[in-house]
MIDREN-164917 format. One record per atom (N, C-alpha, C): residue in one letter; x, y, z. Coordinates in steps of 0.001 Angstrom, whole numbers, padded with zeros to 6 digits, always signed. Example, Ala and Ser with C-alpha at 12.3 -4.5 7.8 and 13.67 -1.06 7.14 Angstrom:
MIDREN-164917
A+013190-005690+007800/A+012300-004500+007800/A+013200-003300+007800/S+012850-002250+007080/S+013670-001060+007140/S+012900+000030+007870/
END
This chain:
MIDREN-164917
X-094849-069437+026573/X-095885-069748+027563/X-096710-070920+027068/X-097022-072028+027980/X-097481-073263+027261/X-099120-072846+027378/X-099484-073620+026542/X-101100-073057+026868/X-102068-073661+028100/X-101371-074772+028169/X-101852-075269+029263/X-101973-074378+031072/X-100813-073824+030386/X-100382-072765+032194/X-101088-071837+031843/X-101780-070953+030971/X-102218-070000+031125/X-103675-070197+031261/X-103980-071962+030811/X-106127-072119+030612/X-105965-071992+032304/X-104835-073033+032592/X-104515-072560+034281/X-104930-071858+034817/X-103827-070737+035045/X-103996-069406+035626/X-105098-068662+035086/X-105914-068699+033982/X-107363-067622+033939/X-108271-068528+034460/X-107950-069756+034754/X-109519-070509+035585/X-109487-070607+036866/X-108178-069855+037618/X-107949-069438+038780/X-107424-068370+039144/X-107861-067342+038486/X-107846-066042+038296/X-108302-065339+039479/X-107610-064992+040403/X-108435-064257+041746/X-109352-063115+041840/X-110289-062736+042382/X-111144-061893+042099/X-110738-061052+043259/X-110511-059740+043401/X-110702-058965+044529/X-111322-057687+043932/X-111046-056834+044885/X-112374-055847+045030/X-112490-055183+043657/X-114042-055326+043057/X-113802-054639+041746/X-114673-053494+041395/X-115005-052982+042640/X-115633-051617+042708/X-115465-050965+041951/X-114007-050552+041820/X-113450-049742+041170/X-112922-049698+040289/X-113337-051307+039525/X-112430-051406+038023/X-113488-051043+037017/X-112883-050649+036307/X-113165-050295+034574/X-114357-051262+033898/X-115136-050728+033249/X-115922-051567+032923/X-115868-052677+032002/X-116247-053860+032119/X-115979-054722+030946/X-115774-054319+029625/X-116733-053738+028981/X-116744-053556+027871/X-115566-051896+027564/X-115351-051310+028193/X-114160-050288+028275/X-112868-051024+028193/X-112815-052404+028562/X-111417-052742+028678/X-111240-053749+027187/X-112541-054253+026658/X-112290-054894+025520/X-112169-053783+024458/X-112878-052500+024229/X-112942-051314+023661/X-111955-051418+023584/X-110847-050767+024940/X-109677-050251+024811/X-108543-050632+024302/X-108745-052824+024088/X-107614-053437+023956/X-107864-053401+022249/X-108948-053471+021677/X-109234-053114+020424/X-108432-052478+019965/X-108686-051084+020225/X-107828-049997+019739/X-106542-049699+020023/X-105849-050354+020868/X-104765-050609+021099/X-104366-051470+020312/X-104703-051915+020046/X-104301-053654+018867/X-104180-052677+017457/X-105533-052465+017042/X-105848-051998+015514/X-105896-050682+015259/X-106682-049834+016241/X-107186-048440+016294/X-108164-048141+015018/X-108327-047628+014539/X-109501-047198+013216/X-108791-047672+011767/X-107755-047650+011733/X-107151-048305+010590/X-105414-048463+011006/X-104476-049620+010058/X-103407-049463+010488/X-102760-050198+009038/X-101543-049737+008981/X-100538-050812+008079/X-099447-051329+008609/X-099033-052212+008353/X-097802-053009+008933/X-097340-054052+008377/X-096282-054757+008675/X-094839-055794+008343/X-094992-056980+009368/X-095278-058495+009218/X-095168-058839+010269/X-094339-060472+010236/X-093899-061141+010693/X-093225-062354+010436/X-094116-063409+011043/X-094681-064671+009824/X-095693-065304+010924/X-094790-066640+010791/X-093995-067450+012347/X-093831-068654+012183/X-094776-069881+012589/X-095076-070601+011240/X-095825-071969+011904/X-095192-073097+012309/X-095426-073394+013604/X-094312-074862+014183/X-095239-075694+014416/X-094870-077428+014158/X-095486-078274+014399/X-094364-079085+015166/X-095240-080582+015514/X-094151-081442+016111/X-093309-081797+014768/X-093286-081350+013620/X-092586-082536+013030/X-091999-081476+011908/X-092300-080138+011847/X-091764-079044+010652/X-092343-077967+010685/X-091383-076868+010753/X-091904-075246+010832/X-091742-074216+009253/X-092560-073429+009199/X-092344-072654+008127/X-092349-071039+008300/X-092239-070189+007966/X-092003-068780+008339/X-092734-068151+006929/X-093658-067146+007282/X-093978-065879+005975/X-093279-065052+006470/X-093556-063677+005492/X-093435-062270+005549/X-094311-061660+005148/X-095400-060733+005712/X-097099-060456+005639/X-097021-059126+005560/X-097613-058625+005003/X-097869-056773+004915/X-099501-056300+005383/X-099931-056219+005883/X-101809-056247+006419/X-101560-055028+006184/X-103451-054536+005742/X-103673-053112+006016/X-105298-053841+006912/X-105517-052947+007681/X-106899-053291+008055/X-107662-051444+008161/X-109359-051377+007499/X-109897-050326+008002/X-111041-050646+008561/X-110728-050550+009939/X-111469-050998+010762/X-113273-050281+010607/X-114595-051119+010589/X-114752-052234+010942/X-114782-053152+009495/X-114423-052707+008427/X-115370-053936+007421/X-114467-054113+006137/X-112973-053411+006725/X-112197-053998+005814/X-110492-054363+006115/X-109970-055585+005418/X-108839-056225+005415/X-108134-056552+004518/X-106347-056165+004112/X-106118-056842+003563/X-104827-057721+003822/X-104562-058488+003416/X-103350-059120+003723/X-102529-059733+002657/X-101080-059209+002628/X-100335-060082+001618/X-099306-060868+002018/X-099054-061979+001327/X-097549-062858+001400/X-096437-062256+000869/X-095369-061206+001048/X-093935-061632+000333/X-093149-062555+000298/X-093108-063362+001412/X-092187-064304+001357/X-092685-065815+002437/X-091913-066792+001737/X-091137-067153+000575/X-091569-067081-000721/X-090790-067161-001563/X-091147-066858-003341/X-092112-068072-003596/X-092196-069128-002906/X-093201-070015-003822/X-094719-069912-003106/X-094959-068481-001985/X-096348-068396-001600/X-096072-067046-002262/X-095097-065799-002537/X-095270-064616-002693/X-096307-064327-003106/X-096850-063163-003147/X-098253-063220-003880/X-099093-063225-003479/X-099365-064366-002560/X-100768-065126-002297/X-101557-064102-001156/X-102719-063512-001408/X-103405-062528-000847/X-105146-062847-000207/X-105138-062112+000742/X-107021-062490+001575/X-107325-060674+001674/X-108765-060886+001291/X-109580-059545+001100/X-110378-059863+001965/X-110904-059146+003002/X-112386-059052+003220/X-112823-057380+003397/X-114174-057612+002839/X-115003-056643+002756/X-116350-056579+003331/X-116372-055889+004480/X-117883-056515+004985/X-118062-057996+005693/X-118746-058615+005471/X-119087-060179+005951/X-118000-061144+004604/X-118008-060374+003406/X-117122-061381+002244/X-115475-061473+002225/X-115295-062516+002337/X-113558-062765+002176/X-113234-063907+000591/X-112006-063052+000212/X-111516-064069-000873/X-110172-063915-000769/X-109649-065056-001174/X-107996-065535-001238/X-107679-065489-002803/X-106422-064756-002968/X-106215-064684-004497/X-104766-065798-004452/X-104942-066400-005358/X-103514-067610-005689/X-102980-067158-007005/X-102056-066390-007122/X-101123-065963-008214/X-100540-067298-008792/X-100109-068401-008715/X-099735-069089-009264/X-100490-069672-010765/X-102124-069681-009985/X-102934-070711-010736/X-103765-068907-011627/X-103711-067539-011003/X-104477-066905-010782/X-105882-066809-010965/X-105912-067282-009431/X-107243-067650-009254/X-107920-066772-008148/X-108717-066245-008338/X-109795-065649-007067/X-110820-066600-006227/X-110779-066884-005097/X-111623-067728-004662/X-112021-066879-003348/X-113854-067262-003529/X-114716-066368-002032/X-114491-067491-001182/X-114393-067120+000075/X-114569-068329+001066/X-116378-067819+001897/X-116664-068790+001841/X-117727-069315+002417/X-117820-068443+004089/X-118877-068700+004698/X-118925-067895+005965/X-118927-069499+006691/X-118909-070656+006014/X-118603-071650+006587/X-117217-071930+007344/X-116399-071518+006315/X-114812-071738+006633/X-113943-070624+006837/X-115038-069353+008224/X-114186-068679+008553/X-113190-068694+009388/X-113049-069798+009968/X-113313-070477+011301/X-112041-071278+011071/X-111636-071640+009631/X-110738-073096+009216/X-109162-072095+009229/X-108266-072812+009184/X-106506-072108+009830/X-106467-071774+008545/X-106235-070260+008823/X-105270-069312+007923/X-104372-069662+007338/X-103221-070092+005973/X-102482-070914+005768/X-101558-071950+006475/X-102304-072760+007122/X-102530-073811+007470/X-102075-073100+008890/X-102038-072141+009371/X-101628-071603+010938/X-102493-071958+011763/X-102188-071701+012982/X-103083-071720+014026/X-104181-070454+014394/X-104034-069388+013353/X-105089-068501+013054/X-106340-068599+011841/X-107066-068785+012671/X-108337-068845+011609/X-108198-068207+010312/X-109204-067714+009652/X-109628-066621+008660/X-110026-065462+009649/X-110943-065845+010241/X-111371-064834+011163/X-110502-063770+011938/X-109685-064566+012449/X-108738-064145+013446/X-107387-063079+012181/X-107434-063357+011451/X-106524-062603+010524/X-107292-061373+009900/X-108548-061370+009340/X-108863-059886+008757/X-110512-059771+009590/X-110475-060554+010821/X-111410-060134+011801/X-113036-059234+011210/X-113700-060595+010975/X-114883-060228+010219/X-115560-060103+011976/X-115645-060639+012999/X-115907-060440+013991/X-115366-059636+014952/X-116811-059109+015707/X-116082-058223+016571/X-116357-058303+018594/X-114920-057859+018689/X-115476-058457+020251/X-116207-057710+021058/X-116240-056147+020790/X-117008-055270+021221/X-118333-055450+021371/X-118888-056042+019613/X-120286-056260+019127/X-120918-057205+019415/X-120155-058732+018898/X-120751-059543+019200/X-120271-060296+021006/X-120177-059781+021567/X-120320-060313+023107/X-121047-059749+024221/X-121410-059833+024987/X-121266-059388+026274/X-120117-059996+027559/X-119948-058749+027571/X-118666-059159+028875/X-118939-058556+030807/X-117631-059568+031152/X-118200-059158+032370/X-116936-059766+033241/X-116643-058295+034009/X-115060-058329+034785/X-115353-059490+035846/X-114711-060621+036064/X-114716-061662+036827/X-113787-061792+037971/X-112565-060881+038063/X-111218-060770+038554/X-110380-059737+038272/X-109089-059827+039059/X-108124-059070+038913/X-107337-059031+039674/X-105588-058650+039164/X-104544-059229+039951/X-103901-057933+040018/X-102684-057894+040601/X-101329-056982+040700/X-100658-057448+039316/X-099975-057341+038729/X-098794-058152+038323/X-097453-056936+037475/X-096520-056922+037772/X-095486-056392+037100/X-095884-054803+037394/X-096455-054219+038609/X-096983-052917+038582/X-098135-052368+038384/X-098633-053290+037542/X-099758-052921+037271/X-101290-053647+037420/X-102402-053018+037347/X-103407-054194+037560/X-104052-054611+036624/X-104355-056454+036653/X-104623-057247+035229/X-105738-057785+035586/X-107159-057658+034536/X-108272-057681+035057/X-108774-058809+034237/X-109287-060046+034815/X-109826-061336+034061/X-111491-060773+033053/X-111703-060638+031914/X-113197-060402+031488/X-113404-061809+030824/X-114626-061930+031153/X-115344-063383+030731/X-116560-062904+029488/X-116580-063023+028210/X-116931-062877+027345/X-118410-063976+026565/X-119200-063556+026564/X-120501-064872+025959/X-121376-063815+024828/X-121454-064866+023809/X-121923-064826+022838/X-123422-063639+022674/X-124009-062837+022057/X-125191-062111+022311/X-125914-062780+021544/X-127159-062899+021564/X-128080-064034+021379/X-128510-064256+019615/X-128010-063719+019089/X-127976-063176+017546/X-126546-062940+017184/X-125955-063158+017292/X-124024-062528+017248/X-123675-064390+015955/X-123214-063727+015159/X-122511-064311+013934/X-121330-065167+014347/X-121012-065481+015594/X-120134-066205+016285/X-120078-067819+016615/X-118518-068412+017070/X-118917-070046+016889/X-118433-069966+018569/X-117898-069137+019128/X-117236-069802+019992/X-118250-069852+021485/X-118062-070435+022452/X-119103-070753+023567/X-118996-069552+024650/X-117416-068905+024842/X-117029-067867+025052/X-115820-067470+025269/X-115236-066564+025247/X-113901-066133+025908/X-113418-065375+026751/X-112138-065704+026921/X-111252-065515+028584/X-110528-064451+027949/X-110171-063278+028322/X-109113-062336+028251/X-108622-061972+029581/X-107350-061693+029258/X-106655-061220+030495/X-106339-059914+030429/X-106477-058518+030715/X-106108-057253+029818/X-105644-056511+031104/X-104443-055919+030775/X-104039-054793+031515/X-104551-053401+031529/X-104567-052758+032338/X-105376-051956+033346/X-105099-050524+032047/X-103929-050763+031127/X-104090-049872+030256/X-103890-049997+028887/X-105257-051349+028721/X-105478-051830+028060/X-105028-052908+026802/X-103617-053090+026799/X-102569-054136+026873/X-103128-055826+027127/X-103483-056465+026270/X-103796-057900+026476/X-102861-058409+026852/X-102860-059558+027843/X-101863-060247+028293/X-102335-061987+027468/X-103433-062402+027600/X-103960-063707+026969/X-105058-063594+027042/X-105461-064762+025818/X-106936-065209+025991/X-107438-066339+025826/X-108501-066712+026520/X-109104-068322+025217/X-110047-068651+024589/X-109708-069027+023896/X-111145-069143+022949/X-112018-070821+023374/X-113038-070919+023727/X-113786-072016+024045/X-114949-072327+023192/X-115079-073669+022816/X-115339-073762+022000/X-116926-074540+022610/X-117761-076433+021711/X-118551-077111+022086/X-117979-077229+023261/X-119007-077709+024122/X-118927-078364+025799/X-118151-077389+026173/X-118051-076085+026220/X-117372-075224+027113/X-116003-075943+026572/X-115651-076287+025849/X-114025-076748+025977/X-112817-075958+025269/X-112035-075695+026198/X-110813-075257+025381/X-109920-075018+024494/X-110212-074405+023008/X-109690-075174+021612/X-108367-074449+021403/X-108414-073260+021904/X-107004-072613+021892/X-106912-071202+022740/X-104828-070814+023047/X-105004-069838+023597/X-104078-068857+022834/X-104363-067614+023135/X-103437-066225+022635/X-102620-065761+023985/X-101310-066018+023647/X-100688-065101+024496/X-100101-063830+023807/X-099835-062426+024409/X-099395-062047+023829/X-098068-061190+024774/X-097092-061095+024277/X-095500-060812+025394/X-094822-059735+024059/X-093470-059518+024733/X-092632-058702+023929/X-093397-057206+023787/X-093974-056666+024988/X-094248-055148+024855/X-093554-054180+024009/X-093405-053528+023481/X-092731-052567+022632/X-093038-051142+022195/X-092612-050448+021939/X-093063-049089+021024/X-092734-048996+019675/X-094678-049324+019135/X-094334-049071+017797/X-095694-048240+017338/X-095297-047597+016656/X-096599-046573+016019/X-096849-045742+016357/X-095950-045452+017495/X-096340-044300+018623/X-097198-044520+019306/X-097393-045860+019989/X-098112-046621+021289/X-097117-047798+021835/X-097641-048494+023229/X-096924-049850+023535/X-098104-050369+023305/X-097303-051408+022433/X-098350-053016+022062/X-097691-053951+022733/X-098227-055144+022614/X-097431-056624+022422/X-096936-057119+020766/X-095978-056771+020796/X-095421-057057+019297/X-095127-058946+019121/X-095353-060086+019976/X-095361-060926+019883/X-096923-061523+020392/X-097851-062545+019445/X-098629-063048+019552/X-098639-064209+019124/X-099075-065027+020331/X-098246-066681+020151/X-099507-067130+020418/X-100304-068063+019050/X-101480-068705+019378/X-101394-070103+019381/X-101997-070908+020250/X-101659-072275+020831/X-102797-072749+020700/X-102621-074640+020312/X-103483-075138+020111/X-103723-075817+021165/X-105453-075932+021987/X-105239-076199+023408/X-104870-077733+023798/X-105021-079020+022561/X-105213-079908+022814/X-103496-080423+022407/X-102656-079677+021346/X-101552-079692+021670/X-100651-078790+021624/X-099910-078406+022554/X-098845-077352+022783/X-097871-077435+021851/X-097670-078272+021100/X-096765-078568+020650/X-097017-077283+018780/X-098254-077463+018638/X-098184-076855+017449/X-098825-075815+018115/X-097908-074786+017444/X-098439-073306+017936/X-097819-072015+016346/X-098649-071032+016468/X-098154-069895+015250/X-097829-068678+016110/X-096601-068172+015903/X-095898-067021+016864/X-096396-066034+015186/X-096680-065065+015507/X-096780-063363+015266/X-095854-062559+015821/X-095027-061942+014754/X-094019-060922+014766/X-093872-059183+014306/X-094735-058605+015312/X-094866-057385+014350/X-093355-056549+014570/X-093218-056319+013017/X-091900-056070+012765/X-092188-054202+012936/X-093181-053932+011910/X-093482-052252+012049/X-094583-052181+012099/X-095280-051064+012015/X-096620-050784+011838/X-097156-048908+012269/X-098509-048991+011467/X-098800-047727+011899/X-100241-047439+011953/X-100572-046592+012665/X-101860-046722+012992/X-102576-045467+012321/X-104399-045022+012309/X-104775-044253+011674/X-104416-043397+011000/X-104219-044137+009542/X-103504-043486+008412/X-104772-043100+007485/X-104816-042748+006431/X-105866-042777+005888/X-105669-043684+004911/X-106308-044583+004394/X-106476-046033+003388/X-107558-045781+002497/X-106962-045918+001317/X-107643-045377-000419/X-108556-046679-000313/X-110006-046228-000797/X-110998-047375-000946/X-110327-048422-001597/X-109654-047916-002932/X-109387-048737-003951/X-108547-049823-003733/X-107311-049923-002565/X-106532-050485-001814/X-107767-051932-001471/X-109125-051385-000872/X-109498-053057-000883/X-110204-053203-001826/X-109942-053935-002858/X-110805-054160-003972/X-110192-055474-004605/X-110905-056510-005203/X-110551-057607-005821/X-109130-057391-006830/X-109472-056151-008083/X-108546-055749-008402/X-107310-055541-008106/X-107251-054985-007032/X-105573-055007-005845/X-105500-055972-005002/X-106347-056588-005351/X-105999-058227-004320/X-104945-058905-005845/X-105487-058708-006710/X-105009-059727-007838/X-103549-058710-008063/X-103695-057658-008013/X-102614-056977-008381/X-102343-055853-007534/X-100915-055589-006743/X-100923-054847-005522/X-100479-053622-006090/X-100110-053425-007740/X-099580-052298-008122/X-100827-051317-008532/
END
């Protein structure tokens, strides 16, 4: 899906009768926990494509939802290793090569995840969309059976956030279809689609999440969740600097 067709279709998003739809904030709730739920582990394949050369990981995340993340590289052998913690508002990247621990700044949460089209943010999600927004159902369609409801998302007046606001598209049972993130001047900096419905964990997700850069289509990072599982219970000790540096 190019990103261009989808800033499209959510800025002409039809509105009909919404008496009876779900409340904004019930449908971002719901896509939450559909995504993450209270904690989860999983396998996932991330490819980065540009116009000119693509590269592929192999990622293992645990997340316990709200204030902790972790994420590792297996593959390829010359990133293996390479790991992001956050705890709370703090994130650090461990580099096994040099072994080095480094905090990142609340400046550069914002800057691409190894070199992807996912932030920091967007990978162990120090933000939250529940918390920091207010939302508000704008639309809603038919599509494929079911009904897909446009929420328009803005910043709360104190909220730890950069973006101006965002577009989600979410199915009626709670299933994201896309979103965008907008940035200065209301402008468009990128979109999330997400396709390839599936059963995994003992729910349907979107096991493919394809984030696009709005100014070019051309470079985009596809997300592959290979497995995963949801509210497990996760040992404190699992996020700790210590098991960032060493996963044994």
């Amino acid at each position: 899906m190019k990103c261009l067709s989808v800033i499209t279709f959510l800025s002409v998003f039809p509105g009909i009768a919404l008496g009876s739809a779900p409340s904004a904030e019930s449908l971002i709730e719901g896509m939450e926990d559909t995504l993450w739920s209270d904690s989860n582990h999983g396998r996932f394949t991330m490819r980065i494509e540009t116009e000119y050369w693509a590269r592929e990981l192999n990622l293992e995340a645990w997340m316990d939802r709200p204030e902790k993340a972790l994420i590792r590289i297996h593959a390829p052998k010359k990133e293996a290793g390479i790991g992001s913690l956050r705890i709370g508002d703090a994130m650090w990247n461990y580099l096994p090569k040099v072994d080095r621990t480094i905090k990142i700044p609340p400046s550069m949460m914002l800057q691409p995840w190894m070199g992807s089209n996912f932030s920091n943010d967007d990978l162990v999600k120090e933000s939250s969309f529940v918390d920091d927004y207010i939302h508000e159902v704008t639309g809603s369609e038919e599509a494929g059976g079911v009904t897909v409801y446009r929420v328009v998302s803005t910043p709360k007046p104190d909220a730890p956030v950069v973006w101006s606001r965002l577009e989600f598209q979410i199915r009626e049972d709670h299933i994201p279809v896309a979103m965008i993130y907008y940035g200065e001047r209301d402008k468009a900096v990128k979109t999330m689609a997400y396709s390839a419905i599936d059963s995994l964990g003992g729910r349907q997700i979107p096991t493919r999440w394809t984030m696009v850069d709005a100014d070019n289509p051309e470079s985009r990072t596809v997300i592959e969740i290979e497995s995963i599982e949801f509210d497990l219970p996760l040992e404190d000790d699992l996020f700790s600097l210590r098991r960032l540096r060493n996963p044994q």
